[in-house]
C-alpha positions, 0 to 999 in steps of 0.5 A: 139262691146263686141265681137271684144274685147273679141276677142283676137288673141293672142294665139298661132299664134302670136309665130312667130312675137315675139322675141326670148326674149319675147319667152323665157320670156313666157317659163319662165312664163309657167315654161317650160324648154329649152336650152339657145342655142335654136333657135326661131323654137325650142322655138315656138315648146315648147310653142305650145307643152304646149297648 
């Protein structure tokens, strides 16, 4: 039972369910600069980029 808790798919993968809101909140919090008038593609490209 510990494993499936420990398990958590959260990384990278789920990039394309979020908004681009919560995507820009996470660059935010990993201080990675992007442009304002970035698109989803480009902002989950940054974020992958900094794994």
């Amino acid at each position: 039972m510990s494993a499936r808790s420990f398990n958590n798919d959260s990384a990278p993968t789920t990039y394309d369910s979020m908004t681009v809101l919560e995507l820009k909140a996470e660059l935010d919090r990993l201080e990675i600069p992007y442009a304002s008038s970035d698109r989803k593609a480009r902002l989950i490209e940054l974020l992958k980029g900094a794994d």
